[in-house]
N, C-alpha and C positions, 0 to 999 in steps of 0.2 A: 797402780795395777801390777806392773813389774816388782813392785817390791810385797806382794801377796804372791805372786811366783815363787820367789824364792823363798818366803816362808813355807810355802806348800815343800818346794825340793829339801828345805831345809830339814822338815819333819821326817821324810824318807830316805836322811842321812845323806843325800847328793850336796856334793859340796863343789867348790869351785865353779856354780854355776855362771856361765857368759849371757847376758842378752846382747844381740848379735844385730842392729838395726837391716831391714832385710834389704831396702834400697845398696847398702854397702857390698853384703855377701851377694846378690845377684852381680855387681860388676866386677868380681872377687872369683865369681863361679866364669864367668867368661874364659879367664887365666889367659886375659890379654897384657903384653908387657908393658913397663909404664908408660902410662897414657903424657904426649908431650905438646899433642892439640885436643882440642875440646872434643869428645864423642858424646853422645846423648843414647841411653839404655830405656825401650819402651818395654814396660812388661804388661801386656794384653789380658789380662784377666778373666774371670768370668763375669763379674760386678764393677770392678773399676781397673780404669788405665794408668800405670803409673809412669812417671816420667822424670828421668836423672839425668844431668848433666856431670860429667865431670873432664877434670884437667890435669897438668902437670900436679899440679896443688891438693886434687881429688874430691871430693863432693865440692859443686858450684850451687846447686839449686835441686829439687823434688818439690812437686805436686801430683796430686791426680785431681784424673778427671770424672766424672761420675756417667762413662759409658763402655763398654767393653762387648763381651759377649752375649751376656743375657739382655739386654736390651736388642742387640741383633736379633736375637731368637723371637723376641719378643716382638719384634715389629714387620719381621717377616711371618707370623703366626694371625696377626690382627689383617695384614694385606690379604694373602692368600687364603683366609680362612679356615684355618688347620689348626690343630691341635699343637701344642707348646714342643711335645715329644715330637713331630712330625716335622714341625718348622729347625728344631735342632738336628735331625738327621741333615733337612734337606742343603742348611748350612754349612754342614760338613763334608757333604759331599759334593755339592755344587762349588761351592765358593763363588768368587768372582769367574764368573764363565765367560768365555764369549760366544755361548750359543744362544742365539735368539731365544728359545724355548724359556730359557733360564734368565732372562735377562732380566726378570723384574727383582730376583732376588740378590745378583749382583749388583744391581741399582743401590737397594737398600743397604749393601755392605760397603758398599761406595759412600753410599751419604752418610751413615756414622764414621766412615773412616776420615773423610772429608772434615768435619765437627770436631775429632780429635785432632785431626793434622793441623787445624786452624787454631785449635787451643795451645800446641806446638809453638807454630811459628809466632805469635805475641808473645810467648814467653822468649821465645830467642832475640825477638828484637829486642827487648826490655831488656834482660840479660847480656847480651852478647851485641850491642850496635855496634860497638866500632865492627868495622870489617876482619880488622886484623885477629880477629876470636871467635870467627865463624867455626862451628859444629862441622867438622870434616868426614865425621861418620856416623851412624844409627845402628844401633843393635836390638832387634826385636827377640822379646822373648816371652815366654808366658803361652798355654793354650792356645786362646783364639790367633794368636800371633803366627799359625801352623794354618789357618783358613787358605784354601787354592787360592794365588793370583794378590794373594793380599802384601808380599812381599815387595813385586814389582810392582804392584798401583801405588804404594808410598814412596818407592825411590821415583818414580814417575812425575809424584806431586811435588814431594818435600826438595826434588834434583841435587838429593849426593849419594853418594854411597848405601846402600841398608843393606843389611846381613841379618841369617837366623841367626841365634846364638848357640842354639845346637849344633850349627853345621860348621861353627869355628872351632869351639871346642873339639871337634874330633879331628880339625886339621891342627888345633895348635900342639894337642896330644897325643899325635899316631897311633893309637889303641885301638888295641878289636875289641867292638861294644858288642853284645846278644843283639840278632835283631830285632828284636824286640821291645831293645831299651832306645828310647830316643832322650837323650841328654836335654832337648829344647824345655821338658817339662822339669828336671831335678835342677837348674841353673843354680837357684840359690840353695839347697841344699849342699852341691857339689862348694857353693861357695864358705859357706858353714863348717864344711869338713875341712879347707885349705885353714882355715884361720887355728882350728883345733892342732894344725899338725904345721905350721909354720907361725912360730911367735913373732915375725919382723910384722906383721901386720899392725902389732898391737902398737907399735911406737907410730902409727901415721893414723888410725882408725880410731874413732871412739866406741866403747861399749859400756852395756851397766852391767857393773858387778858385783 
């Protein structure tokens, strides 16, 4: 598949093209310093969750999981009896509430959220048993990762640390964004760009070329 890529860029004279595996460039887009315990990077999707581990050493492990966003959408659409477009507003703007009114839809973001955090922690056991290589922090990034409430119900569950990754990024880089840009959605974009304009990457990452 990658290699009908670059025959396509190749036709259009683009040369030196990278494939840039996006798991990498998302923890890359962070532009956290090197990592010397384990952090685990969730990117929340629309369609699927993805989930990286890395270390001093750098990628430990990635899977995903096959629930994210639209499946939320989805099952708050079939409960409440509403329309797909309607159950996606009410997602966004609700989030995990804790107004009675709103509770049934917080339930339902709760119980997908619960089914990925459970998919999480078997992977960490298998992974990570000894104690001494427990996962000391989580970086949410991705859309639905931006849902109200949904930040502090996983550091709640998973008990360590969770961060957006939007909201690092503009501490790690003291810049004035538009307000309009929210960095939590370009993560691996921004991380795409770092690898284009700093070559040390290339001696520790893999890419196709």
């Amino acid at each position: 598949k990658d290699v009908k890529w670059l025959d396509f860029f190749n036709t259009l004279g683009i040369k030196n093209v990278v494939f840039d595996p996006m798991v990498l460039a998302n923890v890359r887009g962070l532009t956290l310093k090197k990592n010397t315990k384990p952090i685990c990077v969730i990117d929340l999707g629309a369609n699927t969750t993805g989930v990286s581990t890395f270390d001093k050493n750098g990628l430990q492990y990635s899977f995903q999981i096959q629930s994210a966003g639209n499946k939320i959408t989805k099952r708050i659409a079939e409960s409440l009896k509403i329309k797909p477009e309607l159950a996606e507003k009410k997602k966004v703007t609700i989030g995990i509430s804790a107004n009675k009114k709103d509770k049934k839809i917080g339930d339902i973001i709760k119980e997908e959220t619960d089914d990925i955090i459970s998919e999480i922690k078997r992977s960490d056991e298998y992974y990570f048993g000894d104690k001494a290589k427990k996962i000391t922090k989580t970086y949410l990034i991705g859309g639905t990762s931006l849902l109200k409430g949904l930040q502090k119900y996983f550091e709640s569950v998973i008990k360590r640390p969770v961060f957006l990754g939007g909201k690092i990024i503009k501490e790690n880089n003291k810049l004035t964004y538009p307000a309009s840009f929210n960095p939590q959605l370009f993560i691996g974009a921004i991380g795409l760009a770092i690898r284009g304009i700093d070559d040390t990457w290339d001696k520790t990452e893999p890419s196709i070329e």
